[in-house]
N, C-alpha and C positions, 0 to 999 in steps of 0.2 A: 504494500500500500504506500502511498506518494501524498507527500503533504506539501504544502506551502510556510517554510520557517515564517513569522512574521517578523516585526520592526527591530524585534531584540538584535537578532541576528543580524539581519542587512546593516542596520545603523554603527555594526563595528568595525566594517569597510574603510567609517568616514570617521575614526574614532582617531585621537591624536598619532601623530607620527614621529617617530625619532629614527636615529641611522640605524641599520643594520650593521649585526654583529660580525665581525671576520673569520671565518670557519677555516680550518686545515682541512678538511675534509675535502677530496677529488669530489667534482661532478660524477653524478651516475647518469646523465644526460647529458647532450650537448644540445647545439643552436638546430642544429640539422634534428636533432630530438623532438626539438618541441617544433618547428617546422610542419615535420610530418602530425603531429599533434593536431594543431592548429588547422593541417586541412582537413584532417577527419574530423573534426568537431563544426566546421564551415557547414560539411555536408549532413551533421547527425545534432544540431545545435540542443536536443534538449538530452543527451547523452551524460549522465552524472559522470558516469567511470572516466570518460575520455576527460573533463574537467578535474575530475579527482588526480588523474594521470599526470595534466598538465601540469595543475598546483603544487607536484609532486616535485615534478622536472624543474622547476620556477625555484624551488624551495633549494632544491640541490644547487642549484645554480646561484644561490642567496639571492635572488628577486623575490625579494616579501612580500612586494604589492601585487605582481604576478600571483602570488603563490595566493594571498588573502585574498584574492578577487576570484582564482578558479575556485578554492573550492569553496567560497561562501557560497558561490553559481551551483556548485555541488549538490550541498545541503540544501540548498532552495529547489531543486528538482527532487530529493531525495533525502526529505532530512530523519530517514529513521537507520542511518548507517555512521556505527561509532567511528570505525575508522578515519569519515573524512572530520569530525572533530577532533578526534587525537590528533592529527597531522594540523589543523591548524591551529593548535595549543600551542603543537610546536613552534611552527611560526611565529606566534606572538610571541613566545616567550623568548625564543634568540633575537625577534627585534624589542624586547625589553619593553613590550606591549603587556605587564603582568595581569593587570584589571582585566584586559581582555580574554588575554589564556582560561581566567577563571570562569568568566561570563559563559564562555566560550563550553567551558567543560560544565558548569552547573545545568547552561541549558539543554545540555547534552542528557544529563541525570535526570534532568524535569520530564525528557521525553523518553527515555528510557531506563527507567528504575532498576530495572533487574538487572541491568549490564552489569555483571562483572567485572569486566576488561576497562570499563569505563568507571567505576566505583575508585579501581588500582588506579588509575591515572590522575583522577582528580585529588586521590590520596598523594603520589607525587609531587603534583602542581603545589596544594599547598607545602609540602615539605620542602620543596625549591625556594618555595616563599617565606620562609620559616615561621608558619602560619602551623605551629606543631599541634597544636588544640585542635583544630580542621581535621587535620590528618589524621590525628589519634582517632576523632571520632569518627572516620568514615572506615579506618580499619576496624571499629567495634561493630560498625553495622556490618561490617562482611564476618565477623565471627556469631555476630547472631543469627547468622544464617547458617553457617559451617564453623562450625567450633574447630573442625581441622583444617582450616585454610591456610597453607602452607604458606602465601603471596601476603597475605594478611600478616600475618606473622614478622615475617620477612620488613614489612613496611613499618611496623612497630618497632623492630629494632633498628631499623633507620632513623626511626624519629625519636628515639631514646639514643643512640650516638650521638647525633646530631643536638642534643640537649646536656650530651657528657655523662649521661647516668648507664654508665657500662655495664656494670653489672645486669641490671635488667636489660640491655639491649643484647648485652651476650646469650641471656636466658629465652628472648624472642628469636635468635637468630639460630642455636642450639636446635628449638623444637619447630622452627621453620626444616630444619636440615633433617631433625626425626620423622616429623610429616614426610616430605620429598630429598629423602639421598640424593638425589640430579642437583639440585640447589647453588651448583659452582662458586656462582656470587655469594650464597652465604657462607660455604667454605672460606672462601676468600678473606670474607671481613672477620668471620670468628678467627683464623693466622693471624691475619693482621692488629686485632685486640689484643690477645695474646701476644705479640711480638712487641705491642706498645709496654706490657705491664711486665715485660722479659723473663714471659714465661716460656722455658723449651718446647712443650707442649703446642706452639703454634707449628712445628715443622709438621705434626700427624694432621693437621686443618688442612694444611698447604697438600700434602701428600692427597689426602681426601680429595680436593677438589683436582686435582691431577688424576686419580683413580678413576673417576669421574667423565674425563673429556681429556683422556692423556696429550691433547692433539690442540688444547686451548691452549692460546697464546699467554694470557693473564693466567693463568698458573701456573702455566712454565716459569712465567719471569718472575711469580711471587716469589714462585718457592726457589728458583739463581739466585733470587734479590736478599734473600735469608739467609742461605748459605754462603752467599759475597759476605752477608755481614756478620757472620758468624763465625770468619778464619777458615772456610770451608772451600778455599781456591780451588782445589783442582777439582772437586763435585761441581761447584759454579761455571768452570770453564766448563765442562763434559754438556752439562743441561743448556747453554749456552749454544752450543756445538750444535748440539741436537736440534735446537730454537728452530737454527738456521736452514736445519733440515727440510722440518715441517711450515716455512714460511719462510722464502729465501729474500723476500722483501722486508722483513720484518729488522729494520735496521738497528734498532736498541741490540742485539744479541750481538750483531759484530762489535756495538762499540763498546758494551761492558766485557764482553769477551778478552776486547785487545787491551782495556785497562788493566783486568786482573793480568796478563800478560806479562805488562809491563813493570807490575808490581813483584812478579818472579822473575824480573829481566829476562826475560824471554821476549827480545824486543822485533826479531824476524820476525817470531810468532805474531805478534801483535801488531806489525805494521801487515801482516795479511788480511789479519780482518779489519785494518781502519780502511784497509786499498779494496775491501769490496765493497767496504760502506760506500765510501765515497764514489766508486763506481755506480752503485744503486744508488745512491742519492745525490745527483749532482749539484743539489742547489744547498746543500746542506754543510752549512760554513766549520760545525763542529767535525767532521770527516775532515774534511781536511787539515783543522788543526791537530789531529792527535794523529794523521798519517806526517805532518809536517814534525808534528814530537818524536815519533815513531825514524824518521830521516836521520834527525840530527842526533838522536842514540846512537843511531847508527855510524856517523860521520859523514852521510851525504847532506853536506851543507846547502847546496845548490836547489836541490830536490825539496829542505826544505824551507828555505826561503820563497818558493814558486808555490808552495801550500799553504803555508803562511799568508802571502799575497791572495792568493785567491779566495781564503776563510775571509780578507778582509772587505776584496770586491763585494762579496755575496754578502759583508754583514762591517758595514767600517766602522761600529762600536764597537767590535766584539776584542775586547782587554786582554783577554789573554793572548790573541793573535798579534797586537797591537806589542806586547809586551816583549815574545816569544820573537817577533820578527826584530827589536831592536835591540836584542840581546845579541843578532850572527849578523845584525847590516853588515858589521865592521870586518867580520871574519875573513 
């Protein structure tokens, strides 16, 4: 069934405007994306999904007002599908539209009560907003429904972190992980509790959410990033090793890699993986200063003076380059 959103919705179109936020994130669309977008909706104009699609591509591409104007067109053809609301919560809220995210998400709720998916989201929104009393309460209405809601759960010990009362957010994230074992993220942050209060006992977390999705990237590096800081070099280099196996883009692995490397002088070792960083990453000024550190261990002066230079092209604050370079000008 097809509704017509009224005033609420349309009126947040025209709702104030500020810049858009700057995302690292790659496009998952291009120009020629929405191109094609744009003629099939010419010929299919009251098509939600193709709108929804577009707002999508708009969004990746950080065009907010793109993104806010397909899929508000969305929900106005179609306003009883959460999805195009979650996606333009998100919008508002990376252009720092928070009033609206909310509006956004409640009217979401008002027409769809049962949503689950949308219950979790709007619990979010407010945790984003640090609006914890919101959020607590929208996790108690999803345990008066399922006293085992795993997500629910899960959101409470967010919003008990996020308030610093650890102890009960460890006890919400615990019985999140005994509900649903898969739970990775909660893996993740009960390690990471535990490695705040330097307790050993976060490395079997970390092991957990590895058992889990041996093949996640974020637990691979939790549990390297543990054992880097635990005196556990050559386990840290090995899982490191491995990173790169399982995701040869994954550039953090080479460059903690070639650090602990370095820290065992094992400086070939370590100028191999700063020279694949910096291969896979060409715009990334940190590769090339630790393949330019990784030179001049070595004695190729030259090599890294030309490293050095180039971390600075790509980035002419960056201190260390700046430092590093006029320490061999003279050599």
């Amino acid at each position: 069934m097809r509704y017509i959103v009224g005033i609420v919705i349309l009126c947040l179109l025209w709702a104030c405007k500020s810049e858009p936020v700057v995302s690292d994130t790659m496009p998952a669309y291009t120009d020629d994306g929405i191109a094609e977008l744009s003629q099939m909706i010419a010929k299919d104009s009251i098509n939600d999904k193709l709108y929804y699609k577009r707002g999508e591509a708009y969004y990746n591409l950080e065009n907010y007002d793109g993104a806010i104007y397909d899929l508000i067109r969305a929900i106005n053809i179609d306003s009883l599908q959460y999805p195009y609301y979650h996606l333009l919560t998100d919008v508002f809220l990376d252009y720092y539209r928070s009033k609206e995210a909310v509006l956004t998400m409640e009217r979401c709720i008002e027409l769809m009560p049962d949503s689950r998916p949308s219950l979790l989201k709007l619990s979010e929104v407010y945790l984003i907003l640090k609006q914890y009393e919101e959020s607590m309460g929208i996790c108690n209405i999803l345990l008066s429904r399922d006293k085992q809601d795993p997500e629910a759960y899960f959101m409470l010990g967010m919003n008990y972190r996020a308030q610093e009362d650890i102890d009960r957010s460890i006890n919400a994230f615990q019985t999140a992980t005994e509900l649903n074992p898969d739970m990775v993220d909660a893996w993740l942050i009960l390690g990471q509790l535990y490695e705040e209060k330097g307790d050993p006992i976060a490395i079997e977390y970390y092991n957990s959410a590895v058992n889990v999705n041996p093949n996640n990237i974020a637990a691979l590096h939790s549990k390297a990033f543990y054992l880097q800081n635990n005196n556990k070099i050559n386990e840290a280099i090995q899982l490191y090793r491995h990173m790169s196996t399982v995701d040869k883009y994954y550039t953090d692995a080479y460059l903690n890699c070639g650090i602990l490397y370095l820290t065992l002088d094992s400086t070939e070792r370590a100028l191999e993986q700063f020279d694949i960083m910096a291969k896979t990453k060409l715009d990334s000024p940190i590769a090339y200063y630790y393949r330019g550190q990784a030179h001049q261990g070595l004695g190729n002066i030259e090599a890294a003076k030309e490293d050095y230079t180039t971390a600075l092209n790509l980035n002419p604050d960056y201190k260390k380059a700046k430092i590093a370079l006029s320490s061999i000008s003279e050599i």
